[in-house]
PDB file of N, CA, C and O in Angstrom:
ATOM      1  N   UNK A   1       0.846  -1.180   0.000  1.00  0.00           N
ATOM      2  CA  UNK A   1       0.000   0.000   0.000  1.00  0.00           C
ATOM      3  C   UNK A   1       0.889   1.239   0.000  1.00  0.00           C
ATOM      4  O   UNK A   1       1.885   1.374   0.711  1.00  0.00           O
ATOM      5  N   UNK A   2       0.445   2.083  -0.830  1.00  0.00           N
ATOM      6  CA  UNK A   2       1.416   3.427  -0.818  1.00  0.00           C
ATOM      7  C   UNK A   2       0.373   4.525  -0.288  1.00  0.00           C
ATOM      8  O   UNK A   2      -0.832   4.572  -0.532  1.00  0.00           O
ATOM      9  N   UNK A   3       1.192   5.452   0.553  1.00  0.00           N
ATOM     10  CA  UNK A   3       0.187   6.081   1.194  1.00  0.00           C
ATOM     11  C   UNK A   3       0.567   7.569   0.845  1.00  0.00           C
ATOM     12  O   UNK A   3       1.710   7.987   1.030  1.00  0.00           O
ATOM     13  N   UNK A   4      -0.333   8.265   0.387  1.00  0.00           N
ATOM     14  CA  UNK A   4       0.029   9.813   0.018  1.00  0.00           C
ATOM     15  C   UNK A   4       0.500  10.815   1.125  1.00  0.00           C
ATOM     16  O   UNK A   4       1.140  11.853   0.952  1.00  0.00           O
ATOM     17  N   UNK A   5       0.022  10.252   2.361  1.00  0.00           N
ATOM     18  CA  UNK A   5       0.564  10.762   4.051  1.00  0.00           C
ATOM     19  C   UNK A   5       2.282  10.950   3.712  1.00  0.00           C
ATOM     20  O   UNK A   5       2.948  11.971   3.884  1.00  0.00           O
ATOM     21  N   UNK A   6       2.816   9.415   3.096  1.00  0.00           N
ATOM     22  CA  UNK A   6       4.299   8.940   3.187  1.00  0.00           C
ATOM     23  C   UNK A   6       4.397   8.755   1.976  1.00  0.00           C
ATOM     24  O   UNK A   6       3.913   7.672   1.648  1.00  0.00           O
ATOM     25  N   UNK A   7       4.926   9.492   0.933  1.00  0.00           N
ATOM     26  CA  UNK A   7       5.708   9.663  -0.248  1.00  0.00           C
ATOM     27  C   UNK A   7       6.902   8.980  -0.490  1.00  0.00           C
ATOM     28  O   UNK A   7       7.918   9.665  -0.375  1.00  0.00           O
ATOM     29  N   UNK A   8       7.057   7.680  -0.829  1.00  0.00           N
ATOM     30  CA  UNK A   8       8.050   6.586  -0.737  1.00  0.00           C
ATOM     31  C   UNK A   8       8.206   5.705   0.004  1.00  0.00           C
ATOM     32  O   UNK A   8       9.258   5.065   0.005  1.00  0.00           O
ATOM     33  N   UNK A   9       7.055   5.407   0.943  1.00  0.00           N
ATOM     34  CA  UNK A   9       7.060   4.680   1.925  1.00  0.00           C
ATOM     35  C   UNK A   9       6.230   3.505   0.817  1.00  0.00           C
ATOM     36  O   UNK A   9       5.471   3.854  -0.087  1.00  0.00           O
ATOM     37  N   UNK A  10       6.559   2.201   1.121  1.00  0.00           N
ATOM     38  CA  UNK A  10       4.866   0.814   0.739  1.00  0.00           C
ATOM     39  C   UNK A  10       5.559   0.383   1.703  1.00  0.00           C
ATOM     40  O   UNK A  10       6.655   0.485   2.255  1.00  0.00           O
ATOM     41  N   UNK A  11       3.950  -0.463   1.756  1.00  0.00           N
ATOM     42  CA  UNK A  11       4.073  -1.216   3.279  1.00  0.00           C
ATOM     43  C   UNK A  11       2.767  -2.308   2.745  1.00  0.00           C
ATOM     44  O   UNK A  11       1.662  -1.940   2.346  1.00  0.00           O
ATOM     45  N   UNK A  12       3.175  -3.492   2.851  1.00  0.00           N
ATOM     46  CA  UNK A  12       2.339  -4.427   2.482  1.00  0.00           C
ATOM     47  C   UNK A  12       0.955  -4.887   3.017  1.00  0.00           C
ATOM     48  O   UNK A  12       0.758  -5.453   4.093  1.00  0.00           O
ATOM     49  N   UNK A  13       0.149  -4.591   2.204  1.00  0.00           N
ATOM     50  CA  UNK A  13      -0.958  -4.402   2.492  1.00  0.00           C
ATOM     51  C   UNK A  13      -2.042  -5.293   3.778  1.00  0.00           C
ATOM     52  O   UNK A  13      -2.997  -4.883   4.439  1.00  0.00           O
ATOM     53  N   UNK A  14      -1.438  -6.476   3.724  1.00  0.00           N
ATOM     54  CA  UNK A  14      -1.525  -7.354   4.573  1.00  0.00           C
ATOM     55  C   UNK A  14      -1.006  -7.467   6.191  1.00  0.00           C
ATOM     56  O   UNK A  14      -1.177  -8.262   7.115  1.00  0.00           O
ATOM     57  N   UNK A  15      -0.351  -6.335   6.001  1.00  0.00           N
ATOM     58  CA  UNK A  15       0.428  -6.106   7.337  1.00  0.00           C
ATOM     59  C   UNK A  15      -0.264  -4.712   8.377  1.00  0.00           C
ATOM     60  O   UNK A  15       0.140  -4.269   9.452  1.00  0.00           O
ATOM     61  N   UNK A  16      -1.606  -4.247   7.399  1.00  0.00           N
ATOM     62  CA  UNK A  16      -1.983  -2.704   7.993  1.00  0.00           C
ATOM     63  C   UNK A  16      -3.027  -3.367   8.477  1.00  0.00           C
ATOM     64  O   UNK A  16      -3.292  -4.568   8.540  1.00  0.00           O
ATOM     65  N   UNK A  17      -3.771  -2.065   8.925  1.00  0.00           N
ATOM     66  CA  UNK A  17      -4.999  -1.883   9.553  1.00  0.00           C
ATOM     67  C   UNK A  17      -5.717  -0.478  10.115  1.00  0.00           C
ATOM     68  O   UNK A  17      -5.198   0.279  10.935  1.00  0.00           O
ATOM     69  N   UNK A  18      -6.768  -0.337   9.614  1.00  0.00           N
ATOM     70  CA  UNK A  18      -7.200   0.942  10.277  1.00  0.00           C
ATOM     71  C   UNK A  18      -8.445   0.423  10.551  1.00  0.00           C
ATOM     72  O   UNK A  18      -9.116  -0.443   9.991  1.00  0.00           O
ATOM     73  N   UNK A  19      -8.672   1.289  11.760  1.00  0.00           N
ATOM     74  CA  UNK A  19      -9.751   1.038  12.439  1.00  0.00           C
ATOM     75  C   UNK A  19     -10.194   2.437  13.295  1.00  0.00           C
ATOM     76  O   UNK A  19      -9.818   2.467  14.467  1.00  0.00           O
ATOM     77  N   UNK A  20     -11.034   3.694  12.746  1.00  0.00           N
ATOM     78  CA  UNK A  20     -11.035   4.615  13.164  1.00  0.00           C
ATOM     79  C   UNK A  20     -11.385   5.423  14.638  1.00  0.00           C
ATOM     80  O   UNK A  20     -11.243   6.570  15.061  1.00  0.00           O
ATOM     81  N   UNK A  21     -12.032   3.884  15.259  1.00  0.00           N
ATOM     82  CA  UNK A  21     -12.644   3.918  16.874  1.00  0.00           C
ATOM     83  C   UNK A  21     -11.038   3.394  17.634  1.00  0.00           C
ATOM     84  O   UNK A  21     -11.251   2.932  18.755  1.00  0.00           O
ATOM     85  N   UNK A  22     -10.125   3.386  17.401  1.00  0.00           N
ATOM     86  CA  UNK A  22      -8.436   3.512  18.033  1.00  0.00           C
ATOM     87  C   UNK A  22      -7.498   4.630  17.902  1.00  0.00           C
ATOM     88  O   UNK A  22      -6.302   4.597  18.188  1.00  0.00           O
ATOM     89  N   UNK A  23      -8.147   5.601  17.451  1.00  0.00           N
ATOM     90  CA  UNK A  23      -7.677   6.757  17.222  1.00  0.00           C
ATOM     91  C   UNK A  23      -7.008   7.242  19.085  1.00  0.00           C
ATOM     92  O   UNK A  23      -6.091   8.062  19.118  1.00  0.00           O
ATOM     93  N   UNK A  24      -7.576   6.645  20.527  1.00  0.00           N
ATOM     94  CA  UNK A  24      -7.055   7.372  21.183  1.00  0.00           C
ATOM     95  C   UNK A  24      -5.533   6.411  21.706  1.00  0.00           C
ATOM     96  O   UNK A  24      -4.942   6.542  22.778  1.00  0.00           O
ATOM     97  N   UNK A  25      -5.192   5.490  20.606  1.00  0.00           N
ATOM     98  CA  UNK A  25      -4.394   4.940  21.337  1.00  0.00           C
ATOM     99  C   UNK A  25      -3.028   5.192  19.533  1.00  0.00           C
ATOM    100  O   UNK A  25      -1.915   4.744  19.258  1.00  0.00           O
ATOM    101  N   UNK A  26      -3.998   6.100  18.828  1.00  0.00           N
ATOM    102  CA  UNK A  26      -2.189   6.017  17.745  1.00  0.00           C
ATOM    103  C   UNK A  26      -1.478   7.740  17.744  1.00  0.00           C
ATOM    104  O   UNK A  26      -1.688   8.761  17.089  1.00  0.00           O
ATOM    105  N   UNK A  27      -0.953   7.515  18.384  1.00  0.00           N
ATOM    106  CA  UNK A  27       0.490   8.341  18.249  1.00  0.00           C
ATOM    107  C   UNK A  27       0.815   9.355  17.003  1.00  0.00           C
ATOM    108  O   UNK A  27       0.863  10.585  16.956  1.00  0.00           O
ATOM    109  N   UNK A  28       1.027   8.301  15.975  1.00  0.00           N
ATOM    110  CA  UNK A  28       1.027   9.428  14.791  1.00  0.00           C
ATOM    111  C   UNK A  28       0.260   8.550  13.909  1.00  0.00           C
ATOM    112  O   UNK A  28       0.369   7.395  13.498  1.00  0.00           O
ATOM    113  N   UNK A  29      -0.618   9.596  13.761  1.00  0.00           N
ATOM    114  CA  UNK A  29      -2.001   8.966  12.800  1.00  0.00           C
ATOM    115  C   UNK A  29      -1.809   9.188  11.206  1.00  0.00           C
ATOM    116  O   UNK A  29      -2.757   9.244  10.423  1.00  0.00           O
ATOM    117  N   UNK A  30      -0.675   9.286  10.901  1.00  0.00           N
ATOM    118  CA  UNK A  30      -0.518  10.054   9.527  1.00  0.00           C
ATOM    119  C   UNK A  30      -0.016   8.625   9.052  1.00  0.00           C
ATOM    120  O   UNK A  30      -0.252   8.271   7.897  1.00  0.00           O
ATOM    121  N   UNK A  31       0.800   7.650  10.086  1.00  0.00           N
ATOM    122  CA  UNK A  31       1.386   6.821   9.223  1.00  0.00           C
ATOM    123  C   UNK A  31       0.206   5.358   9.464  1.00  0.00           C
ATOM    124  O   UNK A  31      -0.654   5.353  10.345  1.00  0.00           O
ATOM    125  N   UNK A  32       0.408   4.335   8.578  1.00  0.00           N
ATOM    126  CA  UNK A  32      -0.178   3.189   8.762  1.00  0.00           C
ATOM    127  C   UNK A  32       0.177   2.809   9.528  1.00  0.00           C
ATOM    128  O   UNK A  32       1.260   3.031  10.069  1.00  0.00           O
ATOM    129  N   UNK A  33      -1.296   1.552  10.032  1.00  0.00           N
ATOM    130  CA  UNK A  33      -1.312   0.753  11.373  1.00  0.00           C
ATOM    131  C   UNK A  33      -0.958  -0.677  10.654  1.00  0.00           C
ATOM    132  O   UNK A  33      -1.335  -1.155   9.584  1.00  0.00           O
ATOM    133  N   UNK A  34       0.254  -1.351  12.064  1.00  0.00           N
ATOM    134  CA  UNK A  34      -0.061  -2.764  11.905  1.00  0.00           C
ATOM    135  C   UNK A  34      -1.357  -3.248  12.244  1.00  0.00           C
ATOM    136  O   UNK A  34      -2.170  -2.618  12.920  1.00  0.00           O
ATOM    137  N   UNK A  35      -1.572  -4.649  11.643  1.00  0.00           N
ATOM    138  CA  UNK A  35      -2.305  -4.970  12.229  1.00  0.00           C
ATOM    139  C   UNK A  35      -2.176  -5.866  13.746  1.00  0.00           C
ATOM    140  O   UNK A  35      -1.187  -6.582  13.899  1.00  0.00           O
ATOM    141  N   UNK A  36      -3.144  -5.786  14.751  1.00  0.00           N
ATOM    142  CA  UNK A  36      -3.012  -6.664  15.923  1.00  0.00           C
ATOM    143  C   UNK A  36      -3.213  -7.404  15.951  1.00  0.00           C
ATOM    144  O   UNK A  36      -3.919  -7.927  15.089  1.00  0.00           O
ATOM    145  N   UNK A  37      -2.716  -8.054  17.031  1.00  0.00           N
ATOM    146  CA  UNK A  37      -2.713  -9.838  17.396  1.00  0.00           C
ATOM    147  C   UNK A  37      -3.453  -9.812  18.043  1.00  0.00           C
ATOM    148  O   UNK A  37      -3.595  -8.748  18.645  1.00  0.00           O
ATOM    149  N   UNK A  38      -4.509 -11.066  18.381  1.00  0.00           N
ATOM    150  CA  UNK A  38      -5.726 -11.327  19.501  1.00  0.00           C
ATOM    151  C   UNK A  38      -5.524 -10.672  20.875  1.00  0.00           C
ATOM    152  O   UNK A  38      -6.457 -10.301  21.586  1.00  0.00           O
ATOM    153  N   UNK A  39      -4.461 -10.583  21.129  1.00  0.00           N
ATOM    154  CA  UNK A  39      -3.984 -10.649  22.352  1.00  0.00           C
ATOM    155  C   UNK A  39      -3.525  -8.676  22.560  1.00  0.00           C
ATOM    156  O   UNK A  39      -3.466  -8.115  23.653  1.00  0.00           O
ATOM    157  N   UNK A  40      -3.410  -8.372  21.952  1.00  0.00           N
ATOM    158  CA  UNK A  40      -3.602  -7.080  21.602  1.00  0.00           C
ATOM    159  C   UNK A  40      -4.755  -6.537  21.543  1.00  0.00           C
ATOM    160  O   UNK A  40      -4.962  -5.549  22.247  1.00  0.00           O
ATOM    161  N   UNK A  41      -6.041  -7.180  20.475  1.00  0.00           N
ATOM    162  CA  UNK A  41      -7.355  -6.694  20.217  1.00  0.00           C
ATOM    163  C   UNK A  41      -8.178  -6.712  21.765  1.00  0.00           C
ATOM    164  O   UNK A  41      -8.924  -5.800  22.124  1.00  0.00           O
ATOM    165  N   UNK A  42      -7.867  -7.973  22.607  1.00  0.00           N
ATOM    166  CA  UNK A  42      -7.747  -7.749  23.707  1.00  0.00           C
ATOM    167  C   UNK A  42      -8.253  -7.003  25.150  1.00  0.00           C
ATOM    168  O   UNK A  42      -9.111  -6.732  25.990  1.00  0.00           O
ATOM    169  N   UNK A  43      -6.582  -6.929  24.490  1.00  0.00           N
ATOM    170  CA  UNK A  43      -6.061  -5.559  25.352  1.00  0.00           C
ATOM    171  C   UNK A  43      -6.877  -4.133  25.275  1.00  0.00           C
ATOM    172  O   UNK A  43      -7.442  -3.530  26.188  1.00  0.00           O
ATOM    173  N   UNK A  44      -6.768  -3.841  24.073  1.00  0.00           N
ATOM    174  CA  UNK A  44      -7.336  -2.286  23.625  1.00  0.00           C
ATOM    175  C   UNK A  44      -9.101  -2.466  24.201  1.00  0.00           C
ATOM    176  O   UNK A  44      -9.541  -1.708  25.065  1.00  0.00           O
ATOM    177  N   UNK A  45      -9.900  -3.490  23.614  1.00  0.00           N
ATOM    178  CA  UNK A  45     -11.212  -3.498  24.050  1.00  0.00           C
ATOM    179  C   UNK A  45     -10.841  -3.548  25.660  1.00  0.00           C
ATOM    180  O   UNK A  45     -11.561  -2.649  26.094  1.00  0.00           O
ATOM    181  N   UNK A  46     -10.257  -3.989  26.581  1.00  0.00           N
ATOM    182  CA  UNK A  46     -10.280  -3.817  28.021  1.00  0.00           C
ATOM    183  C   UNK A  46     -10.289  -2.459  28.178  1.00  0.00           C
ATOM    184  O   UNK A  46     -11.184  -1.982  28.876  1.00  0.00           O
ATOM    185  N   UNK A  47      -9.156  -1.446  27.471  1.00  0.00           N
ATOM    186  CA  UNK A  47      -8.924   0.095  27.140  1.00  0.00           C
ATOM    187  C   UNK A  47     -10.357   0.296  26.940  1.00  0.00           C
ATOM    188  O   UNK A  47     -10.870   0.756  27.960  1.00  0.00           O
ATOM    189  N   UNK A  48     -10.802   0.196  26.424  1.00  0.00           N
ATOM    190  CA  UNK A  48     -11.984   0.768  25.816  1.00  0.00           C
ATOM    191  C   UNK A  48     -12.657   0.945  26.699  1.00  0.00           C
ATOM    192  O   UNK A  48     -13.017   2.091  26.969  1.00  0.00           O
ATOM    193  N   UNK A  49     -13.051  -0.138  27.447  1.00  0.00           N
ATOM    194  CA  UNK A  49     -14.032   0.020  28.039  1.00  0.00           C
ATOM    195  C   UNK A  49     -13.863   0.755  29.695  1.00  0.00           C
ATOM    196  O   UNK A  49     -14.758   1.358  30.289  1.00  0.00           O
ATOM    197  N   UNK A  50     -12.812   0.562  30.071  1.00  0.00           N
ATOM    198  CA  UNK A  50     -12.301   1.338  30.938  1.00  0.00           C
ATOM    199  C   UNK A  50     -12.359   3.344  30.882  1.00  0.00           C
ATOM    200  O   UNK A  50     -12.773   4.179  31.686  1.00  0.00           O
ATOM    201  N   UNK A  51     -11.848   3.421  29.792  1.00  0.00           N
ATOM    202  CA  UNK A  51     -12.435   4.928  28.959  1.00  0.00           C
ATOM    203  C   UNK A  51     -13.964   5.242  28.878  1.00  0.00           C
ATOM    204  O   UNK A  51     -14.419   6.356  29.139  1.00  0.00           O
ATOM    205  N   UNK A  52     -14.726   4.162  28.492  1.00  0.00           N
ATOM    206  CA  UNK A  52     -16.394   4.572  28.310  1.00  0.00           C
ATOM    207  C   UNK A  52     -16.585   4.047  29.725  1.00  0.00           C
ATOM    208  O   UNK A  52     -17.785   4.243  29.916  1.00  0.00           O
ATOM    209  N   UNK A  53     -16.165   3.578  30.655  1.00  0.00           N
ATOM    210  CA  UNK A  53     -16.493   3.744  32.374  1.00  0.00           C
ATOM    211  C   UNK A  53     -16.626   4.980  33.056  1.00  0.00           C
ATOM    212  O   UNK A  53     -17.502   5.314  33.854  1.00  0.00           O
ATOM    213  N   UNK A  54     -15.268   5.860  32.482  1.00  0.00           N
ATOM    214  CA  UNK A  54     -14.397   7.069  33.075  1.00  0.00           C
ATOM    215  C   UNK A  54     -15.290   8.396  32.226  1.00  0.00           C
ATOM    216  O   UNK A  54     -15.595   9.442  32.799  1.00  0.00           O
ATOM    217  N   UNK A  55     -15.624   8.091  30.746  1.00  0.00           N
ATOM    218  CA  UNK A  55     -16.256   9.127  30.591  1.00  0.00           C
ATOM    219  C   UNK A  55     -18.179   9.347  31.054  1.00  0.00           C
ATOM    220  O   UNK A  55     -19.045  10.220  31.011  1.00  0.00           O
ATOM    221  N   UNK A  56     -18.049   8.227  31.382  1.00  0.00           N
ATOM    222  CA  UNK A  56     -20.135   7.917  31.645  1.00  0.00           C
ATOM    223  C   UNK A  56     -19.673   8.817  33.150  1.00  0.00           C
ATOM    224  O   UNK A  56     -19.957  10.013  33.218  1.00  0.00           O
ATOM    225  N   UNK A  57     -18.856   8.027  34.458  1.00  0.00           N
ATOM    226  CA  UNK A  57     -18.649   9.022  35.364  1.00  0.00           C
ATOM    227  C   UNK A  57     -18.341  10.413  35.166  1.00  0.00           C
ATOM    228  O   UNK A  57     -18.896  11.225  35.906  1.00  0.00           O
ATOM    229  N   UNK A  58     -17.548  10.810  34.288  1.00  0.00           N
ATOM    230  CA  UNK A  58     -17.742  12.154  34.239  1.00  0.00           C
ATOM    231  C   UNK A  58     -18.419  12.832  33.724  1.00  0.00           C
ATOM    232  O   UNK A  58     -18.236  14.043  33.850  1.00  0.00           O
ATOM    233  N   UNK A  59     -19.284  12.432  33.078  1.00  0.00           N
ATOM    234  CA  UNK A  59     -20.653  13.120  32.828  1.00  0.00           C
ATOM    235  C   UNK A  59     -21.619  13.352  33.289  1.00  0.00           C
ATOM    236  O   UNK A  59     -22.470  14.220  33.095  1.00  0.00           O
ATOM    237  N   UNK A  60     -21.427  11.851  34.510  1.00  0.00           N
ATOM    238  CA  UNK A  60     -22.900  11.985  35.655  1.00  0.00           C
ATOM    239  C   UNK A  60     -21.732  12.790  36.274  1.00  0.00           C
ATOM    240  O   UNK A  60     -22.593  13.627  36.546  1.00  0.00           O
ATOM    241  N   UNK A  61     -20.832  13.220  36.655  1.00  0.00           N
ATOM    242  CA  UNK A  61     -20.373  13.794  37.843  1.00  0.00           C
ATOM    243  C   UNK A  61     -20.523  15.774  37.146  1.00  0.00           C
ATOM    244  O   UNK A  61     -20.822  16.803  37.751  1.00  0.00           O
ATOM    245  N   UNK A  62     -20.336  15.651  36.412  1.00  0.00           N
ATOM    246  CA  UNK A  62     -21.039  16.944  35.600  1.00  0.00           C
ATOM    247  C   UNK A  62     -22.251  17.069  35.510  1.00  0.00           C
ATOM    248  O   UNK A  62     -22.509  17.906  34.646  1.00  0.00           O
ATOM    249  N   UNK A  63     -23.357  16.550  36.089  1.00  0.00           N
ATOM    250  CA  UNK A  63     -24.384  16.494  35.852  1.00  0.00           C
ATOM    251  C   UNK A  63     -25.315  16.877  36.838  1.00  0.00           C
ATOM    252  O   UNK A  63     -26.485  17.261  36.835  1.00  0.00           O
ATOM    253  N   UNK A  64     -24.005  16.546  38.110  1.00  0.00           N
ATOM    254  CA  UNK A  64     -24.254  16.635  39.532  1.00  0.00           C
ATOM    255  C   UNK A  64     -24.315  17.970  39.978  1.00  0.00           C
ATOM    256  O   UNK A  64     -24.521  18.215  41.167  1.00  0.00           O
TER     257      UNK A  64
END
């Protein structure tokens, strides 16, 4: 895959991944994502949901 972000960069297409609901965990979003391992996908959904815990409390706590 050649990416207009990276002008001389390929990176085999089989090796990316985007997934636009991980945006709070990439760093620099300009370049392509590997893709993850189970054990990774995981991980991030534990993230996830820990984040939609933290923001539901702070909304009822704003609410308060």
């Amino acid at each position: 895959m050649v990416s207009g972000l990276n002008p001389g960069l390929v990176f085999p297409g089989r090796q990316l991944a985007f997934n636009a609901g991980h945006h709070f965990f990439y760093a620099n979003r300009s370049l392509p994502k590997k893709k993850l391992t189970e054990a990774e996908m995981v991980e991030l959904n534990r993230l996830y949901r820990i984040i939609g815990h933290c923001e539901r409390e702070i909304a009822r706590l704003k609410q308060s």
